[in-house]
Biopython code that builds the backbone (N, CA, C, O; Angstrom):
import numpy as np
from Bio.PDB.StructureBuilder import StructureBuilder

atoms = [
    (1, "UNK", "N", (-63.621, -192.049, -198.629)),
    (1, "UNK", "CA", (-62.637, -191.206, -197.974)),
    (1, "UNK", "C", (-61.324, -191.243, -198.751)),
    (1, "UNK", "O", (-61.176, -192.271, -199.410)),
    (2, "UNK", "N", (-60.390, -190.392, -198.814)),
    (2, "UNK", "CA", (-59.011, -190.300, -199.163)),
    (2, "UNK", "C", (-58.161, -190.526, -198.184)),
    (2, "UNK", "O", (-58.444, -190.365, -196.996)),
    (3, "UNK", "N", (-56.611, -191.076, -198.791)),
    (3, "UNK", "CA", (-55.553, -191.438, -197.820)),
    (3, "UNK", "C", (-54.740, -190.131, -198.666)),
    (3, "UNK", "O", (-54.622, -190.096, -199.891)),
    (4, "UNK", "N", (-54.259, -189.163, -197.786)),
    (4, "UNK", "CA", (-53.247, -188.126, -198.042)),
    (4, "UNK", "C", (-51.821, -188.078, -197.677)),
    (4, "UNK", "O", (-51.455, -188.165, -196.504)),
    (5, "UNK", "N", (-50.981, -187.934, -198.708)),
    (5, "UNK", "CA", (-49.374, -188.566, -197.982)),
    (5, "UNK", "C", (-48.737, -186.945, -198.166)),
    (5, "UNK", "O", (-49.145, -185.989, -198.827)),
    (6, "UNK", "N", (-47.576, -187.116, -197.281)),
    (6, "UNK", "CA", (-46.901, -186.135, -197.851)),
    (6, "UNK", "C", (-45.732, -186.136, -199.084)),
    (6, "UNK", "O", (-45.298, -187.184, -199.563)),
    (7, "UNK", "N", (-45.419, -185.165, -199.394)),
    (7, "UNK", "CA", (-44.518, -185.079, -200.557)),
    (7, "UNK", "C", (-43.096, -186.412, -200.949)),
    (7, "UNK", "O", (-42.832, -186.956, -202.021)),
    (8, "UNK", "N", (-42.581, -186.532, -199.873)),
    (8, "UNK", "CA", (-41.057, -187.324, -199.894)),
    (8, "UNK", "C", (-40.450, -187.013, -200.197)),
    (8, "UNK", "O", (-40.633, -185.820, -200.440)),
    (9, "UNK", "N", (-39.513, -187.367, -200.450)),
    (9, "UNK", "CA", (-38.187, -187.708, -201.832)),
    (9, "UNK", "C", (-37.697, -188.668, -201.601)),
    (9, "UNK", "O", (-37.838, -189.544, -200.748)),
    (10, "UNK", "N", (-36.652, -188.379, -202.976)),
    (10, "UNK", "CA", (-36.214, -189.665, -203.558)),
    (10, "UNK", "C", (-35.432, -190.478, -202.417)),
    (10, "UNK", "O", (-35.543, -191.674, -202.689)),
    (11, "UNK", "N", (-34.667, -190.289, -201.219)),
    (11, "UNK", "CA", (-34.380, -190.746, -200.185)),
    (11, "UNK", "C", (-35.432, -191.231, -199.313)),
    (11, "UNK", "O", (-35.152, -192.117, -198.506)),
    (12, "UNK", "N", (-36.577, -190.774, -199.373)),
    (12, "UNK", "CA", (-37.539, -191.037, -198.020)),
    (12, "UNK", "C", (-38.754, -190.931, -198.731)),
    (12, "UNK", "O", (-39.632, -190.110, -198.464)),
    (13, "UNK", "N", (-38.806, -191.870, -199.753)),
    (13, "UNK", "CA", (-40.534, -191.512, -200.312)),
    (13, "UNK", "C", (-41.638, -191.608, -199.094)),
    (13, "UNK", "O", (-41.355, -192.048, -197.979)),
    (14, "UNK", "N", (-42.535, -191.277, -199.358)),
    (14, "UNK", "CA", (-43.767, -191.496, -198.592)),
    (14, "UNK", "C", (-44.579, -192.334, -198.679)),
    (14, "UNK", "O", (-45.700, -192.170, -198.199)),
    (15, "UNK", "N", (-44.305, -193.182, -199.164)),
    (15, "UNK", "CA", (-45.131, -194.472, -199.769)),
    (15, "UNK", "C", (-44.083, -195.351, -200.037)),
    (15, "UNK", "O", (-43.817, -195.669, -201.196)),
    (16, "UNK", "N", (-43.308, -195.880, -198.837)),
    (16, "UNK", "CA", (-42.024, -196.976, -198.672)),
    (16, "UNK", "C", (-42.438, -198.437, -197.983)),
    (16, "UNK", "O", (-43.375, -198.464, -197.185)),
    (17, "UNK", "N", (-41.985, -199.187, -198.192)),
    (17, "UNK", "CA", (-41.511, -200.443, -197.539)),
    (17, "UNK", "C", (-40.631, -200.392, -196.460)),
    (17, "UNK", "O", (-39.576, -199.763, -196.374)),
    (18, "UNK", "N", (-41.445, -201.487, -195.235)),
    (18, "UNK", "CA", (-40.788, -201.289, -194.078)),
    (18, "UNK", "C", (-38.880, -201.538, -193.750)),
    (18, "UNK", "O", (-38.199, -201.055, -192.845)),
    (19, "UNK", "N", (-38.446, -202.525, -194.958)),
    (19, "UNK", "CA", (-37.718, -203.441, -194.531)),
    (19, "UNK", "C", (-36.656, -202.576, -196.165)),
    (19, "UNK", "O", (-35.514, -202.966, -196.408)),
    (20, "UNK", "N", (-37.075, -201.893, -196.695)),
    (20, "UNK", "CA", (-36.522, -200.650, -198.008)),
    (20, "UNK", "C", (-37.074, -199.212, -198.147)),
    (20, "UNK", "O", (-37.547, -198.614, -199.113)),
    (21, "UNK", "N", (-36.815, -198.790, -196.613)),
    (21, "UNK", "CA", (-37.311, -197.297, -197.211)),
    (21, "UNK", "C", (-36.740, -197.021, -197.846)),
    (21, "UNK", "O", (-35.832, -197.614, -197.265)),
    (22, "UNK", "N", (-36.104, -196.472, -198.925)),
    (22, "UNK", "CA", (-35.690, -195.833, -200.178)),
    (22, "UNK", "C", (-36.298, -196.331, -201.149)),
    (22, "UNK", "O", (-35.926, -195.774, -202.181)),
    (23, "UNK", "N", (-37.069, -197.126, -201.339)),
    (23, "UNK", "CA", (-38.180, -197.718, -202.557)),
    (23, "UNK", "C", (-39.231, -197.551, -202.265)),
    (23, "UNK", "O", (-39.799, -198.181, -201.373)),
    (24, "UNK", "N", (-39.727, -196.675, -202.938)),
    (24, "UNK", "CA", (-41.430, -196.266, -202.949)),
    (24, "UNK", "C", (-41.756, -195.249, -203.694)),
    (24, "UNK", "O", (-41.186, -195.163, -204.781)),
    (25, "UNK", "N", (-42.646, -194.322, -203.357)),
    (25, "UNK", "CA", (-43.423, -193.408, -204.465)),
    (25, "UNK", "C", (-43.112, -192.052, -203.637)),
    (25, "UNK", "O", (-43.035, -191.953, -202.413)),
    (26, "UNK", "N", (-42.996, -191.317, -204.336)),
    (26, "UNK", "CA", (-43.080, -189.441, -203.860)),
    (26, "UNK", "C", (-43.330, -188.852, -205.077)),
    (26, "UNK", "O", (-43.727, -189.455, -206.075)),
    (27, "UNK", "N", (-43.078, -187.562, -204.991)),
    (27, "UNK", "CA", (-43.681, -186.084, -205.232)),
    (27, "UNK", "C", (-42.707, -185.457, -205.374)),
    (27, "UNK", "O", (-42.236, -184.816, -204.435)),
    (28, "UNK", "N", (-42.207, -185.476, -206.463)),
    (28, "UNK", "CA", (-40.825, -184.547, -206.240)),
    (28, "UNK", "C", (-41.051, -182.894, -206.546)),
    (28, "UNK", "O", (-40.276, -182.022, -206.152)),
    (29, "UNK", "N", (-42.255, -182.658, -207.319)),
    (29, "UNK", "CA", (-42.652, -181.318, -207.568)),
    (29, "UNK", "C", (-44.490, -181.351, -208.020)),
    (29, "UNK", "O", (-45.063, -182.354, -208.446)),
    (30, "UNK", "N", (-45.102, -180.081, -207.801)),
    (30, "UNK", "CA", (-46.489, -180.046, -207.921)),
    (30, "UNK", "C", (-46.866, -180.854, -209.775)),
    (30, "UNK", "O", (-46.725, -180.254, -210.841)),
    (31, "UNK", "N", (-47.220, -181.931, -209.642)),
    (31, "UNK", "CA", (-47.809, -182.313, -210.866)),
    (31, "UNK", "C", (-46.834, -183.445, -210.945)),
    (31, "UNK", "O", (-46.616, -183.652, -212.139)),
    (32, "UNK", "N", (-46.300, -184.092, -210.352)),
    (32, "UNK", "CA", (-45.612, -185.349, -210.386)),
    (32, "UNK", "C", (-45.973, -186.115, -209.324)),
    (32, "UNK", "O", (-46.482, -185.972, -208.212)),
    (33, "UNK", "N", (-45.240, -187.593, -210.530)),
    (33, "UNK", "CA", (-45.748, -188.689, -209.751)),
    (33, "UNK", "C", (-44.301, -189.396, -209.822)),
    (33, "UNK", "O", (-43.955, -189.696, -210.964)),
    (34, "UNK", "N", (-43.607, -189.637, -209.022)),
    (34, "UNK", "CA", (-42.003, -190.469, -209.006)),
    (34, "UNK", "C", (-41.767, -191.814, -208.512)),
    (34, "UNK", "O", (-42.142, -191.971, -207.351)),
    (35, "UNK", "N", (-41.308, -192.713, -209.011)),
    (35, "UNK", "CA", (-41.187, -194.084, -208.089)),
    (35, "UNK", "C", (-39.500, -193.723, -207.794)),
    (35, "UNK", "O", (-38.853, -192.964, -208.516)),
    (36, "UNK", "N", (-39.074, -194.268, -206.867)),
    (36, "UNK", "CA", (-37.916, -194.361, -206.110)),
    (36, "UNK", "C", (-37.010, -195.568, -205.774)),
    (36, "UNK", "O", (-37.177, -195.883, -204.596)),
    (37, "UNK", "N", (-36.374, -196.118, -206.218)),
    (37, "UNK", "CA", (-35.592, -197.661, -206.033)),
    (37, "UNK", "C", (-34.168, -197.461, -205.004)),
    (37, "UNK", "O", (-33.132, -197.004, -205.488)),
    (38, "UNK", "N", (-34.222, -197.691, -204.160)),
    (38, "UNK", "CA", (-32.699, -197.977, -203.525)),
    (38, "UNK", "C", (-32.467, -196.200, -203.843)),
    (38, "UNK", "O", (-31.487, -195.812, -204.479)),
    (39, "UNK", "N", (-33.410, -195.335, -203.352)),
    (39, "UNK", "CA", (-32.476, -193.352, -203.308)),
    (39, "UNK", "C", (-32.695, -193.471, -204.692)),
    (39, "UNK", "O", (-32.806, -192.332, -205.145)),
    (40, "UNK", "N", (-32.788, -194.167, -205.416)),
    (40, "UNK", "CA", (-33.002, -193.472, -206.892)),
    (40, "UNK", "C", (-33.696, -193.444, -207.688)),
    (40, "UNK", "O", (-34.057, -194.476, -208.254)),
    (41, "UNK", "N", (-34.328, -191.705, -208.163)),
    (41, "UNK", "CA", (-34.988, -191.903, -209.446)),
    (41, "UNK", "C", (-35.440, -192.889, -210.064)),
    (41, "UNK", "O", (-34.412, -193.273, -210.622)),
    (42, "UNK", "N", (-36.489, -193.809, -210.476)),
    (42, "UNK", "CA", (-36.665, -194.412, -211.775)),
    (42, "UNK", "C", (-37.388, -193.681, -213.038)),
    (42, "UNK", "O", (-37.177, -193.682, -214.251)),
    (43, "UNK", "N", (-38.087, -193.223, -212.412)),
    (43, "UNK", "CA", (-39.350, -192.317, -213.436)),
    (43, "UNK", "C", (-39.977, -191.587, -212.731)),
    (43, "UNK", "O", (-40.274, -191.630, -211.537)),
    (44, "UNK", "N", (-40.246, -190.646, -213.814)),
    (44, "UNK", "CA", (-41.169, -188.997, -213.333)),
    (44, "UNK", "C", (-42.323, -189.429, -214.577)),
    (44, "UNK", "O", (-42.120, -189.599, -215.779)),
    (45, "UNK", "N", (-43.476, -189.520, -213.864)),
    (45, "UNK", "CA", (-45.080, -189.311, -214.172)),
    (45, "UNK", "C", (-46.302, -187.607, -214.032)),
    (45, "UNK", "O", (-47.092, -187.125, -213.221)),
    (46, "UNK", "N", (-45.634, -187.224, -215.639)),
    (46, "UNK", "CA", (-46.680, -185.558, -215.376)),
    (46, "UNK", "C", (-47.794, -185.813, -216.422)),
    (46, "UNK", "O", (-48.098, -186.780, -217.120)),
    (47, "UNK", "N", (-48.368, -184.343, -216.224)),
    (47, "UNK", "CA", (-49.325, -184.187, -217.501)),
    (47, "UNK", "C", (-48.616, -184.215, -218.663)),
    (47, "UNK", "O", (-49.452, -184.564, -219.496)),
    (48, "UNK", "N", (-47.396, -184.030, -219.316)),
    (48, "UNK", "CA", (-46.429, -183.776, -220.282)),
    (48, "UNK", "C", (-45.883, -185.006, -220.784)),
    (48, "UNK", "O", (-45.280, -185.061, -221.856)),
    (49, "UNK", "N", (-46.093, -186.062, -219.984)),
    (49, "UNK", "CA", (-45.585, -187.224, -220.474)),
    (49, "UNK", "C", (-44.594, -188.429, -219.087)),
    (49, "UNK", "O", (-44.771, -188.409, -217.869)),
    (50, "UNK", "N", (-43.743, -189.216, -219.778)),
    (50, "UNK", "CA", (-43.226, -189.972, -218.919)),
    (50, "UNK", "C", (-41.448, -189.990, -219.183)),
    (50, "UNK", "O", (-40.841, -190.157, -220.240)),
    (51, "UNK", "N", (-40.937, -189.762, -217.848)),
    (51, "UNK", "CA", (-39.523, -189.200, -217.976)),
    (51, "UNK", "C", (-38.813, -190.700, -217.801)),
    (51, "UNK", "O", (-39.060, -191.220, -216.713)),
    (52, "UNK", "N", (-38.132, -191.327, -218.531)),
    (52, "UNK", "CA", (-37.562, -192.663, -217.834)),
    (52, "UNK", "C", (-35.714, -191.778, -217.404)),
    (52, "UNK", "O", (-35.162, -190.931, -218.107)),
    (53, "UNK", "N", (-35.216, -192.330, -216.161)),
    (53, "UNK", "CA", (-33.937, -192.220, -216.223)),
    (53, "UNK", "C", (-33.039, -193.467, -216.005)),
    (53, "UNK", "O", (-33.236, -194.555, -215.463)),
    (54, "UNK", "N", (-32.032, -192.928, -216.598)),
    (54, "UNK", "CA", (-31.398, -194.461, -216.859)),
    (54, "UNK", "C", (-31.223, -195.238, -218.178)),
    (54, "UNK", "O", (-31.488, -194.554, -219.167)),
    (55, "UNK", "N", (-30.862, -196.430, -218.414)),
    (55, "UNK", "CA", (-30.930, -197.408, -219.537)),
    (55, "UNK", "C", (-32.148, -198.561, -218.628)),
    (55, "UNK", "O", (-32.336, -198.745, -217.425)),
    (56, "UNK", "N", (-32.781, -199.152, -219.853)),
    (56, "UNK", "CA", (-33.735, -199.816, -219.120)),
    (56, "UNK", "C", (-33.619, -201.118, -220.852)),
    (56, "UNK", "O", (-32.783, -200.996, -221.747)),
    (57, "UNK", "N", (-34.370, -201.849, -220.806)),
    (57, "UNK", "CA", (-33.874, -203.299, -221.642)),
    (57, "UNK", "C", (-35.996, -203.184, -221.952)),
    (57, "UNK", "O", (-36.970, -202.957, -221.235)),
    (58, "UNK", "N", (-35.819, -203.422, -223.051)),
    (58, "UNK", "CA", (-37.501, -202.930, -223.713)),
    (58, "UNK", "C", (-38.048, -204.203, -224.232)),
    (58, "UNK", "O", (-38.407, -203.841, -225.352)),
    (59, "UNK", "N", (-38.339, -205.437, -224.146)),
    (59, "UNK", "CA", (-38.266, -206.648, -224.592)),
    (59, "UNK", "C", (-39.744, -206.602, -225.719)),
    (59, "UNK", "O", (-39.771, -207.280, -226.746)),
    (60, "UNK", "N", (-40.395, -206.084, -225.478)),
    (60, "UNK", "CA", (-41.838, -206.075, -225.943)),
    (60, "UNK", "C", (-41.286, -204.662, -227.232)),
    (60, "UNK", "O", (-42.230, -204.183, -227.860)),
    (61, "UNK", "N", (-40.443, -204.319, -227.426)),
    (61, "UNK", "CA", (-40.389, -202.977, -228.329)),
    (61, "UNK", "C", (-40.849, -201.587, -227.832)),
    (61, "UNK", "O", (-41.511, -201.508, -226.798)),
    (62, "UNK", "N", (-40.510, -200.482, -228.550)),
    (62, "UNK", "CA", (-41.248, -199.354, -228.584)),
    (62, "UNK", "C", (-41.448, -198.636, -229.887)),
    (62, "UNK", "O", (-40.668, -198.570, -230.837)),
    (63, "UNK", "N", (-42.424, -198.208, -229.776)),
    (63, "UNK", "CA", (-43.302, -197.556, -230.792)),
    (63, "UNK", "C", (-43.336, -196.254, -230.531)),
    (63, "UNK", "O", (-43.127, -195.739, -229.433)),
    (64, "UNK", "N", (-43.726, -195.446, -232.027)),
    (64, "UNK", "CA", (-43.436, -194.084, -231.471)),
    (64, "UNK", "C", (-42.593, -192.930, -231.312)),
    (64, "UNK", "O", (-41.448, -193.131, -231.715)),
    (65, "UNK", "N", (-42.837, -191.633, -230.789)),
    (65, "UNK", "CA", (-41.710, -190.882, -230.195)),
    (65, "UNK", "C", (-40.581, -191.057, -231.194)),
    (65, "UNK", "O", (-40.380, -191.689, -232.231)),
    (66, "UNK", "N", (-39.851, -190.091, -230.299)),
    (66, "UNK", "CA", (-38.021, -189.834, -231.036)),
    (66, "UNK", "C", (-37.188, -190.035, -230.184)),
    (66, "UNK", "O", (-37.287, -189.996, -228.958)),
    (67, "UNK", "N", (-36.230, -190.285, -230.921)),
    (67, "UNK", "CA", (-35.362, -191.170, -229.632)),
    (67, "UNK", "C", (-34.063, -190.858, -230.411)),
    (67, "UNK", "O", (-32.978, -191.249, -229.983)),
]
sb = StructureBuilder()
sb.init_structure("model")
sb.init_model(0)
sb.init_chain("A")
sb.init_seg("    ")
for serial, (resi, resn, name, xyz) in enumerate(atoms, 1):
    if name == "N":
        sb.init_residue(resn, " ", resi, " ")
    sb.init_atom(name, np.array(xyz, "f"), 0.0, 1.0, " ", f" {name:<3s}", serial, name[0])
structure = sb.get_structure()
């Protein structure tokens, strides 16, 4: 069987913690996948690739891409 959520956002994902709703997962548009921290953005997951927002600290390196 499937578990079906609805869309969210970044305020009210649909896939939250009882004790942090504003941290969890939504849908911000058809073909995304978003995690949500404290109301905000962390990353957008499409067919096109992976959106980071923000500064983030890379300890392991990155490879790749243009930057």
């Amino acid at each position: 069987s499937a578990i079906s959520l609805v869309d969210g956002s970044v305020g009210s994902p649909s896939l939250n913690f009882a004790n942090e709703t504003t941290t969890g997962v939504y849908r911000a548009a058809a073909g995304q996948f978003n995690i949500a921290i404290l109301g905000a953005n962390m990353f957008t997951l499409s067919a096109t690739g992976l959106e980071i927002d923000g500064t983030g600290n890379f300890t392991g390196g990155i490879s790749g891409g243009t930057f």
